[in-house]
SEKOL-977015 format. One line per 2 residues: number of its first residue (from 0); their letters; for each residue y, z, x of N, C-alpha, C, O, CB. Coordinates in nm, 2 decimals. Glycine has a CB too. Example, Ala and Ser with C-alpha at 12.3 -4.5 7.8 and 13.67 -1.06 7.14 Angstrom:
<rs>
0	AS	-0.57,0.78,1.32,-0.45,0.78,1.23,-0.33,0.78,1.32,-0.33,0.85,1.42,-0.45,0.90,1.13; -0.22,0.71,1.28,-0.11,0.71,1.37,0.00,0.79,1.29,0.11,0.80,1.34,-0.06,0.57,1.41
</rs>
This chain:
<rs>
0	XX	-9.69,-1.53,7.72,-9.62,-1.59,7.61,-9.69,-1.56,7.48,-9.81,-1.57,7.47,-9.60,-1.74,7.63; -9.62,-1.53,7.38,-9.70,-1.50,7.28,-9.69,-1.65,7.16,-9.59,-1.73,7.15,-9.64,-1.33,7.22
2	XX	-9.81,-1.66,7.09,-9.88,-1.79,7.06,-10.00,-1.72,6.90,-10.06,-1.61,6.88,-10.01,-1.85,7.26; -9.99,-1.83,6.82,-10.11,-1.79,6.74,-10.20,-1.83,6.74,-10.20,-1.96,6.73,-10.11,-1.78,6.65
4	XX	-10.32,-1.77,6.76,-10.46,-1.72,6.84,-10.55,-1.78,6.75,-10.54,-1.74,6.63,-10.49,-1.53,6.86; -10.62,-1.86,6.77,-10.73,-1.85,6.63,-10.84,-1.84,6.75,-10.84,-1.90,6.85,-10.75,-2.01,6.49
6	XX	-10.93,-1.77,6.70,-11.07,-1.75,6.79,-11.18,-1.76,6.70,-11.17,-1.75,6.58,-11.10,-1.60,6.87; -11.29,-1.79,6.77,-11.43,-1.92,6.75,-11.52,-1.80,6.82,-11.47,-1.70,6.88,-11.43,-2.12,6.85
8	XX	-11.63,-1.84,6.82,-11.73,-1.80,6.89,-11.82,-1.92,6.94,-11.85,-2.00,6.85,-11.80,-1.70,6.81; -11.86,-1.93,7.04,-11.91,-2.10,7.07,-12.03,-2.00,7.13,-12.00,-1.91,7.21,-11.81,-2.25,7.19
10	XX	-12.19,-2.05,7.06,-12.32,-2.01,7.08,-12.37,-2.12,7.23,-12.35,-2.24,7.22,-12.41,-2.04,6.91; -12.43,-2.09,7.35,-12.52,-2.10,7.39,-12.64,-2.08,7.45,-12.65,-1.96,7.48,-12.50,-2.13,7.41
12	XX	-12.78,-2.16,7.48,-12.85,-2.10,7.52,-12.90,-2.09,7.63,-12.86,-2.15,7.73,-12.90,-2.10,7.46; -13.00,-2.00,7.63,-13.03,-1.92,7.78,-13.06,-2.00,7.82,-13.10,-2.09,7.73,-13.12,-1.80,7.81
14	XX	-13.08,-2.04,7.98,-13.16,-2.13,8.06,-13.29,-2.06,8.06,-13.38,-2.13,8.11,-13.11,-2.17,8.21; -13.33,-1.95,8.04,-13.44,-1.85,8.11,-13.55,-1.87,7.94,-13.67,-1.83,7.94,-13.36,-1.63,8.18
16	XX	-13.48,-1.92,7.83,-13.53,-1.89,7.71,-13.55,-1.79,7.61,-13.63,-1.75,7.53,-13.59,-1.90,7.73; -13.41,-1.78,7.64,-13.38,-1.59,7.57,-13.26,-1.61,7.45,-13.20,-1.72,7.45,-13.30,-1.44,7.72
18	XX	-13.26,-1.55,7.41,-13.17,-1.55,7.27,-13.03,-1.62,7.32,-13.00,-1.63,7.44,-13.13,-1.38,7.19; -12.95,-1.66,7.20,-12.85,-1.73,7.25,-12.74,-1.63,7.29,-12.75,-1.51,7.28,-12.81,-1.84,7.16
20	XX	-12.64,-1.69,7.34,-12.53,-1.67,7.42,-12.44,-1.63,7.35,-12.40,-1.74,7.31,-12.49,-1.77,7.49; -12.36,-1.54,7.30,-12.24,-1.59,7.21,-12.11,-1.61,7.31,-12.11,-1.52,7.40,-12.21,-1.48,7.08
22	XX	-12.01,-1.68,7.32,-11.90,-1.66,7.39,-11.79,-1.69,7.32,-11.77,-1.80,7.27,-11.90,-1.72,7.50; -11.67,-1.56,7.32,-11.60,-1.57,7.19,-11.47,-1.69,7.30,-11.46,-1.69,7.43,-11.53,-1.36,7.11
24	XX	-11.41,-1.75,7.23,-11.30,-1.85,7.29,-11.18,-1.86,7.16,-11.17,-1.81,7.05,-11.38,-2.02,7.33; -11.10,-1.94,7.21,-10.96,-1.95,7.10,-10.93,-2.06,7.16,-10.98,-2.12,7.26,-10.82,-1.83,7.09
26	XX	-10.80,-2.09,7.04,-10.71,-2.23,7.05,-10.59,-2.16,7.01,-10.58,-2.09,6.91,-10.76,-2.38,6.95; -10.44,-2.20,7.12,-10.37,-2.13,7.08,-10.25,-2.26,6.99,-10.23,-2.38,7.01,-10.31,-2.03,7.21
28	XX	-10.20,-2.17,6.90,-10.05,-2.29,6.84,-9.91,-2.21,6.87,-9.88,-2.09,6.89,-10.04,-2.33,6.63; -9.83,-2.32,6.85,-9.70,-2.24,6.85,-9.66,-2.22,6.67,-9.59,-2.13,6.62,-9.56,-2.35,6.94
30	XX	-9.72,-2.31,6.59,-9.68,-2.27,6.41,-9.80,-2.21,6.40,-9.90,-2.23,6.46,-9.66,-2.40,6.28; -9.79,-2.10,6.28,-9.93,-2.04,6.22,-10.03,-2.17,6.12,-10.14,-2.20,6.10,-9.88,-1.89,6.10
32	XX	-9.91,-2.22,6.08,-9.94,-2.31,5.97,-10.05,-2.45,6.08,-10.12,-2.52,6.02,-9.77,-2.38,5.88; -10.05,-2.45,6.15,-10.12,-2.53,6.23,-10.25,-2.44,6.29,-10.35,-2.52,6.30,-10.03,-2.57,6.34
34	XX	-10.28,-2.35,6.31,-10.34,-2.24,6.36,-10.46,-2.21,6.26,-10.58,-2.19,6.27,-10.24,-2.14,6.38; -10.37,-2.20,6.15,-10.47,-2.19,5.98,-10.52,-2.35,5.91,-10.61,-2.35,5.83,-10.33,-2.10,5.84
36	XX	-10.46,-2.43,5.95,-10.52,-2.57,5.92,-10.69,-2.57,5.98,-10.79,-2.60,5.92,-10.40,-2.71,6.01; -10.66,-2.52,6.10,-10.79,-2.56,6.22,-10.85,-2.49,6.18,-10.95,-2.54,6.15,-10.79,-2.56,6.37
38	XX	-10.84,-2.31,6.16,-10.95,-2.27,6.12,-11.02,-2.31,5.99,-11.14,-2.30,5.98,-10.93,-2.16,6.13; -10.95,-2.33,5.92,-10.97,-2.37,5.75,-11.08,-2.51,5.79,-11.18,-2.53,5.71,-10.78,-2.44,5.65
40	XX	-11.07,-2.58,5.90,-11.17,-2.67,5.91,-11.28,-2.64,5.99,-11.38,-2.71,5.97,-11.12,-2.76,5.95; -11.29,-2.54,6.08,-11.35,-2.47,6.15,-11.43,-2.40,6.10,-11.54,-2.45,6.11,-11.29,-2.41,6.22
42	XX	-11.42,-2.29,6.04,-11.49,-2.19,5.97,-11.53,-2.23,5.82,-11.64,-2.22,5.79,-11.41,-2.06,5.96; -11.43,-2.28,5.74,-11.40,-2.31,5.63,-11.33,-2.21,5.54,-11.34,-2.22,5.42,-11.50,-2.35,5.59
44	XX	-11.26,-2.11,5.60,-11.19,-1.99,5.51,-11.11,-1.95,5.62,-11.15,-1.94,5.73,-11.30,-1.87,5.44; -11.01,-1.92,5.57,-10.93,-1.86,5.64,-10.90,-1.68,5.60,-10.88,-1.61,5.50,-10.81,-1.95,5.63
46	XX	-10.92,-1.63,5.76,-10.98,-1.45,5.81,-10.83,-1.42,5.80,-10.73,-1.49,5.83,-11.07,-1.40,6.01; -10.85,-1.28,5.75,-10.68,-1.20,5.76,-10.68,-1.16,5.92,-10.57,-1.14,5.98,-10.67,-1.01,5.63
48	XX	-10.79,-1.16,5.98,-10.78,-1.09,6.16,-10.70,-1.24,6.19,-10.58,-1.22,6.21,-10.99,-1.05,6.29; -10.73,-1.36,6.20,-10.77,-1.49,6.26,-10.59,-1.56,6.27,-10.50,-1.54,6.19,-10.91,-1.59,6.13
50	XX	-10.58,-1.61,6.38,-10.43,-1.65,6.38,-10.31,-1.57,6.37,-10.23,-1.60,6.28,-10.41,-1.74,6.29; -10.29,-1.48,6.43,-10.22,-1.39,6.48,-10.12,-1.35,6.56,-10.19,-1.29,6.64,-10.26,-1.36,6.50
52	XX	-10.02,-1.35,6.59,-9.88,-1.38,6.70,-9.93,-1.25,6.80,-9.93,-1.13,6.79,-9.68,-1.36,6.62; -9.96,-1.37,6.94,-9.96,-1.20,7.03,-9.99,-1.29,7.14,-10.05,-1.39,7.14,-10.10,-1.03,6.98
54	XX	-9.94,-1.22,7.23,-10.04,-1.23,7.40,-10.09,-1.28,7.43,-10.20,-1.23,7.44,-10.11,-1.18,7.45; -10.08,-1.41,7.48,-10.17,-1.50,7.55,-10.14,-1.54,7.70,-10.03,-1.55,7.75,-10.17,-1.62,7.48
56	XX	-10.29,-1.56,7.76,-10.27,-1.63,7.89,-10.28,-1.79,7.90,-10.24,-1.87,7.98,-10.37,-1.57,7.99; -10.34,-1.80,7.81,-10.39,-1.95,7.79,-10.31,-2.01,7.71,-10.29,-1.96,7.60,-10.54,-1.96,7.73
58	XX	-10.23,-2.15,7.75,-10.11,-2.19,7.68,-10.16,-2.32,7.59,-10.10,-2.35,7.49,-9.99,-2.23,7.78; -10.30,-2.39,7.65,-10.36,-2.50,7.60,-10.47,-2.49,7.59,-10.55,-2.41,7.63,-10.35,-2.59,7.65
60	XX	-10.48,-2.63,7.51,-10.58,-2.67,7.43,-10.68,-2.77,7.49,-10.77,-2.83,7.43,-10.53,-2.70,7.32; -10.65,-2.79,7.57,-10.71,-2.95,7.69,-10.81,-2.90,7.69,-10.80,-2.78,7.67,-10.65,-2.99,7.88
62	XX	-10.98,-2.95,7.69,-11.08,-2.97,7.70,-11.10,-2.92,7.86,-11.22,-2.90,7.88,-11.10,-3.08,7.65; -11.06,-2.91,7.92,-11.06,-2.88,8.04,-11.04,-2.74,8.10,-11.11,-2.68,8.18,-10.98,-2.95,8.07
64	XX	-10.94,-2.72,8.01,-10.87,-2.55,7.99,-11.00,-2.47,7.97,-11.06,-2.38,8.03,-10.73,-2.52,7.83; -11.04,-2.54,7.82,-11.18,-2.47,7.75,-11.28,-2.46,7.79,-11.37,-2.40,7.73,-11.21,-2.51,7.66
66	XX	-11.31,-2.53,7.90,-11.46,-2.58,7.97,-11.44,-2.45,8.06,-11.50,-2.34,8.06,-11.48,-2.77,8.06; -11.33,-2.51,8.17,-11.29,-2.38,8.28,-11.33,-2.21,8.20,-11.41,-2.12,8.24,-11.08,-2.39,8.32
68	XX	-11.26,-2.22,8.09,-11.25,-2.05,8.05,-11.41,-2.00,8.00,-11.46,-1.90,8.05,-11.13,-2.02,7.89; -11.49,-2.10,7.91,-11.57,-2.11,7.90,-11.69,-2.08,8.03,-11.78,-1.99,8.02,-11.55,-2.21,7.85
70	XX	-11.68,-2.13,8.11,-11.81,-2.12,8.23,-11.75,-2.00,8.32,-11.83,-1.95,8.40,-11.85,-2.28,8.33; -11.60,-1.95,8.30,-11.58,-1.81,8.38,-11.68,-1.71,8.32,-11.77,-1.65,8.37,-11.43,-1.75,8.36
72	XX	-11.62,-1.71,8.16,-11.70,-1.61,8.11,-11.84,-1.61,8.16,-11.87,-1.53,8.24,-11.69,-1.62,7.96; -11.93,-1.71,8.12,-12.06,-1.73,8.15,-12.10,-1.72,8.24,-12.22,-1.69,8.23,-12.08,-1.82,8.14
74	XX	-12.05,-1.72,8.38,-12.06,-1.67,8.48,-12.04,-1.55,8.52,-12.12,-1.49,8.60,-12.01,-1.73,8.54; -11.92,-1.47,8.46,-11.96,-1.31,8.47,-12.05,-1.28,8.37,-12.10,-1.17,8.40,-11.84,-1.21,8.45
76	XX	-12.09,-1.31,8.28,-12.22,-1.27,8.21,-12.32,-1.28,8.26,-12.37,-1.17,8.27,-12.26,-1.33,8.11; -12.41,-1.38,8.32,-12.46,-1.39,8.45,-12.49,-1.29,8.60,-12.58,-1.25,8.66,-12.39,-1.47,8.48
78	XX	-12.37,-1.28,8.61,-12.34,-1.23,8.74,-12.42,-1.14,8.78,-12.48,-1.15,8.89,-12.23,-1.19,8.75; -12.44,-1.00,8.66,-12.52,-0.90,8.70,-12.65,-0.89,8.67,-12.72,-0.79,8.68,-12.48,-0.81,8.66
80	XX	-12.72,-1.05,8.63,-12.87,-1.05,8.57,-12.95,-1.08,8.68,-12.89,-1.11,8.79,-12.89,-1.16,8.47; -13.09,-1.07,8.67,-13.18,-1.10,8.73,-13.32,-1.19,8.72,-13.41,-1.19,8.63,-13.18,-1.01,8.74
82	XX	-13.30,-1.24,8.81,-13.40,-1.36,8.78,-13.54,-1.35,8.80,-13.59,-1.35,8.91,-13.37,-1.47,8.86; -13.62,-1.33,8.67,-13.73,-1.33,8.72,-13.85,-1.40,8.74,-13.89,-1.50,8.68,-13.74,-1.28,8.69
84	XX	-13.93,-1.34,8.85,-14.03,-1.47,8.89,-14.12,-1.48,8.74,-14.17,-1.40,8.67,-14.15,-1.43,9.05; -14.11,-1.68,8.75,-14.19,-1.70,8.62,-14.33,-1.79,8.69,-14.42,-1.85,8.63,-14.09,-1.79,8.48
86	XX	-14.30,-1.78,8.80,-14.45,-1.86,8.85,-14.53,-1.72,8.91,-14.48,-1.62,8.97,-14.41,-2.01,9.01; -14.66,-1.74,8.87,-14.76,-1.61,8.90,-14.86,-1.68,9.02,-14.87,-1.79,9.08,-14.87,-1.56,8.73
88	XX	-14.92,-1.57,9.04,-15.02,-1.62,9.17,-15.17,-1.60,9.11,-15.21,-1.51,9.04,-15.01,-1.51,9.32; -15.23,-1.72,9.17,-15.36,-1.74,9.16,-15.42,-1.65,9.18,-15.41,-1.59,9.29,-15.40,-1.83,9.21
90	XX	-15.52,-1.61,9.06,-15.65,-1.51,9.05,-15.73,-1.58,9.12,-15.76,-1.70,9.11,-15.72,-1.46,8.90; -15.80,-1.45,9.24,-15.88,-1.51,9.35,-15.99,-1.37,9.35,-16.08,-1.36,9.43,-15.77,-1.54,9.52
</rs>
C-alpha cells in the first residue's frame, strides 16, 4: 500500500562498548500534511527527501509495530558479528 513515509534514524548503543548503532525507521500517514506536522516536530525542518508517497510494508504506527521492526533490524546487524573474549587469563 502506498503511504507517506517520514523516516528517523533512532541511535543505539553497543552492548560490547563500541560506537553507536544507527537504525534508520519511519512512521507512515495516509495525509502528507500529517506526515510533515511530525517531522516538523521531530527534526525541526522539514527535508524535500522526507514524507513521500510510495511503498510500504508497514501500515502502523503502534509501538509495538516499531519495537518488532526495530530489534529485526538489530538482530541482523548482529547476526554476522563476533564476540569477543573480554576476560583474559592469568599471568603465571
Amino acid at each position: 500500500m502506498k503511504m507517506f513515509v517520514f523516516y528517523f534514524t533512532a541511535f543505539f548503543a553497543d552492548p560490547n562498548g563500541g560506537a553507536y548503532i544507527p537504525v534508520v525507521n519511519s512512521f507512515v500517514y495516509n495525509v502528507q500534511e500529517d506526515c510533515r506536522f511530525i517531522e516538523k516536530i521531530v527534526l525541526g525542518v522539514n527535508e524535500a527527501y522526507n514524507c513521500q508517497f510510495e511503498l510500504t510494508p508497514h501500515l502502523e504506527n503502534d509501538a509495538e509495530s516499531i519495537e518488532t521492526a526495530l530489534l529485526k533490524d538489530l538482530a541482523l546487524k548482529f547476526q554476522g558479528r563476533t564476540v569477543e573474549n573480554q576476560v583474559g587469563t592469568p599471568n603465571q
